[in-house]
C-alpha positions as CSV (number, residue, x, y, z in Angstrom):
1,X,-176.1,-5.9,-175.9
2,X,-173.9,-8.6,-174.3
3,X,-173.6,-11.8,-176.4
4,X,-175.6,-15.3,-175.0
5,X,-173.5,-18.4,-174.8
6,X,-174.7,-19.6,-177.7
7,X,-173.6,-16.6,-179.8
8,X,-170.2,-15.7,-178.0
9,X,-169.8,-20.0,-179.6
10,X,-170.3,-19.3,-182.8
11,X,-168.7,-16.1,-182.8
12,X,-165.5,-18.3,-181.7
13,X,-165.9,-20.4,-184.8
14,X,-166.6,-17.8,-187.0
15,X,-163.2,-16.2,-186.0
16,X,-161.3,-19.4,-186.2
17,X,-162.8,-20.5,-190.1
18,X,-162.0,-16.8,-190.9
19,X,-158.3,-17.0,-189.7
20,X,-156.8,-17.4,-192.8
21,X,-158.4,-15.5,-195.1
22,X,-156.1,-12.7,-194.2
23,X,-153.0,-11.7,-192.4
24,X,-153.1,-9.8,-189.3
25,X,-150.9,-7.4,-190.2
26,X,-150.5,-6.2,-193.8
27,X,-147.4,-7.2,-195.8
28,X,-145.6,-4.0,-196.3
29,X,-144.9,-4.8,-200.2
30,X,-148.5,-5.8,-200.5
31,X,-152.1,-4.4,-200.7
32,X,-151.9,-2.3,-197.8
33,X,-156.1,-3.3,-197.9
34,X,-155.5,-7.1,-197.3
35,X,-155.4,-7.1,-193.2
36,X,-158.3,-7.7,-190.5
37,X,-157.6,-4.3,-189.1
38,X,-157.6,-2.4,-192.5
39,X,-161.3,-4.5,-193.4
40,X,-162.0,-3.3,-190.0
41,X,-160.9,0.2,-191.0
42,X,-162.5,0.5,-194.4
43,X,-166.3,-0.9,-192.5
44,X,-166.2,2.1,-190.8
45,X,-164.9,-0.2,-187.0
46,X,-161.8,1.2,-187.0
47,X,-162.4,2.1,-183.5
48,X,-162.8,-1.5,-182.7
49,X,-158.2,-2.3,-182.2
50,X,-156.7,-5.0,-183.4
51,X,-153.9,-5.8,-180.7
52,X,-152.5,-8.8,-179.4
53,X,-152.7,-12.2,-180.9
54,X,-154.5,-13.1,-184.1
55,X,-157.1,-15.1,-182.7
56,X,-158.4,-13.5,-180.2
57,X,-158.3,-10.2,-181.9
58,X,-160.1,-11.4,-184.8
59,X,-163.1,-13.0,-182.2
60,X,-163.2,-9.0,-180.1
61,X,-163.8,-7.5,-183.5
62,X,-166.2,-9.6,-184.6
63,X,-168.1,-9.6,-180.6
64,X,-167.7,-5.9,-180.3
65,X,-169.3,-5.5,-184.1
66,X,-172.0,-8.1,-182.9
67,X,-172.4,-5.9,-179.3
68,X,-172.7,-2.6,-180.6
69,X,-172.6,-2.3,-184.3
70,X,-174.9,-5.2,-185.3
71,X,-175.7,-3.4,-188.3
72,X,-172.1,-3.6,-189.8
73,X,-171.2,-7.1,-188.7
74,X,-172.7,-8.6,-192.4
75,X,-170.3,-5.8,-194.1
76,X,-167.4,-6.5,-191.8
77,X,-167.8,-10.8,-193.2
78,X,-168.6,-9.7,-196.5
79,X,-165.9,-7.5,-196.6
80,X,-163.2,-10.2,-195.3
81,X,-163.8,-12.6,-197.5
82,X,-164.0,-10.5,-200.7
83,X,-160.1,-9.6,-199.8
84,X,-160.1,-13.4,-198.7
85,X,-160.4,-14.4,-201.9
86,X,-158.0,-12.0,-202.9
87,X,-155.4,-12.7,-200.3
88,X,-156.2,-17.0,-201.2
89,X,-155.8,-16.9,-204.9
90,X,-152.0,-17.9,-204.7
91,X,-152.9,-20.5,-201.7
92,X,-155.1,-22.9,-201.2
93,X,-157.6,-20.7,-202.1
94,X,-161.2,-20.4,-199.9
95,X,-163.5,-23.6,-200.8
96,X,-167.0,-23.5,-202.1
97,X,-167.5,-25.7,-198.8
98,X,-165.5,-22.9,-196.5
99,X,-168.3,-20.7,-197.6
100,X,-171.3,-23.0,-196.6
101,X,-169.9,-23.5,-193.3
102,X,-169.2,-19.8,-192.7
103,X,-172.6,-19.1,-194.1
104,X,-174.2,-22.0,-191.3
105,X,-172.2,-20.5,-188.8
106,X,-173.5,-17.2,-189.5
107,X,-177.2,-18.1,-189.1
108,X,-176.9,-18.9,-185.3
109,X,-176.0,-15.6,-185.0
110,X,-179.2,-14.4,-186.7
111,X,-177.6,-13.1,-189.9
112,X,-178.0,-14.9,-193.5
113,X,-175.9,-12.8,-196.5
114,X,-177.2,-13.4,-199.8
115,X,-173.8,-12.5,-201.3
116,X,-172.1,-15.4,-200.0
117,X,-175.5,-17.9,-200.3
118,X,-175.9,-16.7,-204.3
119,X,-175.5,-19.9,-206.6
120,X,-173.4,-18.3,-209.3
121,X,-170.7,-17.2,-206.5
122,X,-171.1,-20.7,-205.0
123,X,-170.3,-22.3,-208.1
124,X,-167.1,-19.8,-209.0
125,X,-165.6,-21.5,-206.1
126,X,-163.4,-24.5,-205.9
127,X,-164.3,-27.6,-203.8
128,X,-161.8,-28.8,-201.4
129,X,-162.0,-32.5,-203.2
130,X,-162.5,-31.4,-206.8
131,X,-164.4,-34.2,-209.1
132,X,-162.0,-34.9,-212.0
133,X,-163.5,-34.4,-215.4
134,X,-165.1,-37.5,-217.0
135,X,-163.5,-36.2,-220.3
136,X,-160.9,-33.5,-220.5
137,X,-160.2,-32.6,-223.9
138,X,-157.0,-32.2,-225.4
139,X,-155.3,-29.8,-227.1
140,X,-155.4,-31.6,-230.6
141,X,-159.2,-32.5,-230.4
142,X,-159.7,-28.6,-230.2
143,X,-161.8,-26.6,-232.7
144,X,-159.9,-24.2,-233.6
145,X,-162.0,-23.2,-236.8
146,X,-165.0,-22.3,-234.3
147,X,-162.7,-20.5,-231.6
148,X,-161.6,-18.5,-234.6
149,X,-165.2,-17.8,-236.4
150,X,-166.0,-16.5,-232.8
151,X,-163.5,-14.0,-232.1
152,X,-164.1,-12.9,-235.4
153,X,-167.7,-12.1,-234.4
154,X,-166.7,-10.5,-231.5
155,X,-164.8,-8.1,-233.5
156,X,-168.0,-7.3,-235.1
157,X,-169.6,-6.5,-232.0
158,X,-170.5,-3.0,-230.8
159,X,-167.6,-1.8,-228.3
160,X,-169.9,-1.9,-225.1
161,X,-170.9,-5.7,-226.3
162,X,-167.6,-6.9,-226.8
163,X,-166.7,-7.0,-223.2
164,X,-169.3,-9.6,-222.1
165,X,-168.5,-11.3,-225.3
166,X,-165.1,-11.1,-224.8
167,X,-165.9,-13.4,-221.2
168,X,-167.6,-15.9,-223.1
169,X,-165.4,-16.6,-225.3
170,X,-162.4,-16.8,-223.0
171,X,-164.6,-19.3,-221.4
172,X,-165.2,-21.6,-224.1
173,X,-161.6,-21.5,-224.5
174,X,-160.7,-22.7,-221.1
175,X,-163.3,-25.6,-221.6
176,X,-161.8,-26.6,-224.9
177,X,-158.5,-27.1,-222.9
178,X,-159.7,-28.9,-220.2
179,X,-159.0,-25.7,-217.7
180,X,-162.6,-26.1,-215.6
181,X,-163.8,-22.4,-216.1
182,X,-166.1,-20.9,-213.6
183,X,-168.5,-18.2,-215.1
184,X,-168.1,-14.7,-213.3
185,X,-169.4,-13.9,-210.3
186,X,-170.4,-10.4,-208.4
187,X,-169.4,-9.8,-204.4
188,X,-170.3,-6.4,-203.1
189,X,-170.2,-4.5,-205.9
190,X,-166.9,-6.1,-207.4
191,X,-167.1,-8.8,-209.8
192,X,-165.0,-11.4,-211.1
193,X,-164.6,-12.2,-214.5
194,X,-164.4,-16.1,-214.1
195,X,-161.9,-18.8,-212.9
196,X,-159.6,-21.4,-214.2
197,X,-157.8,-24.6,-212.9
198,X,-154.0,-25.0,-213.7
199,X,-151.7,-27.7,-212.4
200,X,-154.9,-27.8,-209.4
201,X,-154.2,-24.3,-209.0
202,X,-157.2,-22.0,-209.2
203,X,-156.5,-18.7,-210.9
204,X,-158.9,-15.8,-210.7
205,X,-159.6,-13.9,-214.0
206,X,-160.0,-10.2,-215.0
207,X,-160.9,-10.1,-218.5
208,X,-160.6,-6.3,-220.2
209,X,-161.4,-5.5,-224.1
210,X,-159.2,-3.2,-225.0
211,X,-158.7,-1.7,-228.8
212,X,-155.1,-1.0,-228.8
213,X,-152.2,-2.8,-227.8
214,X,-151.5,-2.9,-223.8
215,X,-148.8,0.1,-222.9
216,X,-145.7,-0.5,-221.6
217,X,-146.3,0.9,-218.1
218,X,-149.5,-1.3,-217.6
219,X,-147.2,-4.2,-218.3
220,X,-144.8,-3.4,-216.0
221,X,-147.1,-2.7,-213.0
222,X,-148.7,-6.1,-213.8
223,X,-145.0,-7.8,-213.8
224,X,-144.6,-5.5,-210.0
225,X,-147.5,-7.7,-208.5
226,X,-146.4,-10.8,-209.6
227,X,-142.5,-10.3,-208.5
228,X,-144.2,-8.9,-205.1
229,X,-146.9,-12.3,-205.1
230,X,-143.5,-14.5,-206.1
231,X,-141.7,-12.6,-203.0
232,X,-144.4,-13.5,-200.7
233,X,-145.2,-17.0,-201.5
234,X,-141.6,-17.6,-201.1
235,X,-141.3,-16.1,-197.3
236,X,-144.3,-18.2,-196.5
237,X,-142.8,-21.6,-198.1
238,X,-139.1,-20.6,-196.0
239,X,-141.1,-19.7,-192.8
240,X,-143.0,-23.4,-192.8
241,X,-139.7,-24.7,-193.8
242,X,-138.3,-22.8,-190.3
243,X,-140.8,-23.8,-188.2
244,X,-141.3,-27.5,-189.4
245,X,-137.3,-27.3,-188.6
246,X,-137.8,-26.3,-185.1
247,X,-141.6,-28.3,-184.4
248,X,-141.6,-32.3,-184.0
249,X,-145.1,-33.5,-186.5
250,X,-146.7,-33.4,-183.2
251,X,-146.3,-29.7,-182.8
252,X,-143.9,-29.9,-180.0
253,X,-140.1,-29.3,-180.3
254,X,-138.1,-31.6,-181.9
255,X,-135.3,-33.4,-179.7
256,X,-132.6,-36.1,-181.5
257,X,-132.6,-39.5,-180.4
258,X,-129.9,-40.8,-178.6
């Protein structure tokens, strides 16, 4: 069914507040899942191509889903911003407010997602203006006696207790050093353990009990992601330095004076 004017507008905004949340085209060192065409491909629209600019790619697939497979278009959203937040974490990082706009925009189309309206995942996120603590607690005020009796307790625990424990704990932590923890949060079936704020850098956080020491390859494939998310961030920081070099601040070439 063909789009009114009032949908085919949202449908544009929709498309332009998700533009960021993930490349068009995957990085070939990277998650080969963190692209619009392969969140097209895993909802099942992989029939629905991706070609030609960014933009107006990202509005067709979300039109077309709307047109003629209105039933996915709330998987297709969910689905981009749960590899959104993925994609984010070493950028700016999708805003608690991002969400409530998306989640406006997506009424005037009919739609409402209680994944992305839940308060707990809501309040996980970080706000584009963050409050600064009245009180942020430093290092030497911090109880370490208490942090200590609690681990303790956890190692008391039963094994399939220790894990949600385990979270706790790490959050009380984070809150004794002033690091603004966020509790976890579930999106489609996938939850996050919790957040923290570093240097105003959010970090996501998978927390994992485990009773022996972490092996040696399981090390070195976390060290692999973090050389391949250095790699990348430093492309991105050389290719604004590139274009900044060839664009004026008012987006037109530069030309010297003379």
């Amino acid at each position: 069914m063909a789009l009114g004017l009032a949908e085919s507008k949202a449908i544009s905004e929709i498309a332009g507040l998700l533009y960021d949340y993930l490349p068009g085209t995957p990085h070939p060192r990277a998650d080969q899942r963190i692209s619009f065409p392969a969140v097209a491909q895993e909802t099942g629209l992989g029939d629905f191509r991706m070609g030609g600019s960014k933009r107006p790619a990202i509005t067709s697939l979300l039109e077309l889903t709307l047109e003629r497979r209105r039933e996915k278009f709330c998987d297709l959203v969910k689905n981009i911003v749960k590899r959104g937040i993925v994609y984010k974490a070493t950028k700016n990082g999708i805003t608690r407010e991002d969400i409530e706009q998306l989640n406006e925009l997506i009424q005037k189309v009919h739609f409402k997602i209680p994944d992305l309206w839940d308060p707990a995942f809501l309040q996980s996120l970080p706000r584009r203006n963050p409050e600064p603590p009245h009180v942020e607690q430093r290092q030497d005020h911090v109880d370490y006696s208490s942090l200590r009796t609690d681990f303790s307790r956890i190692l008391a625990l039963e094994p399939h207790q220790r894990g949600y424990a385990f979270e706790e704990f790490l959050n009380k932590v984070f809150n004794a050093f002033g690091l603004c923890p966020r509790a976890a949060f579930r999106l489609t079936g996938e939850q996050i353990d919790g957040s923290f704020v570093l240097d105003s850098d959010t970090y996501l956080l998978e927390a994992k009990w485990e009773n022996k020491p972490t092996a040696q390859p399981d090390l070195l494939v976390l060290r692999s992601c973090q050389i391949i998310t250095e790699r990348i961030s430093l492309a991105c920081a050389a290719g604004e330095l590139y274009n900044s070099s060839l664009h004026g601040s008012g987006g037109v070439p530069a030309r010297s004076s003379t």
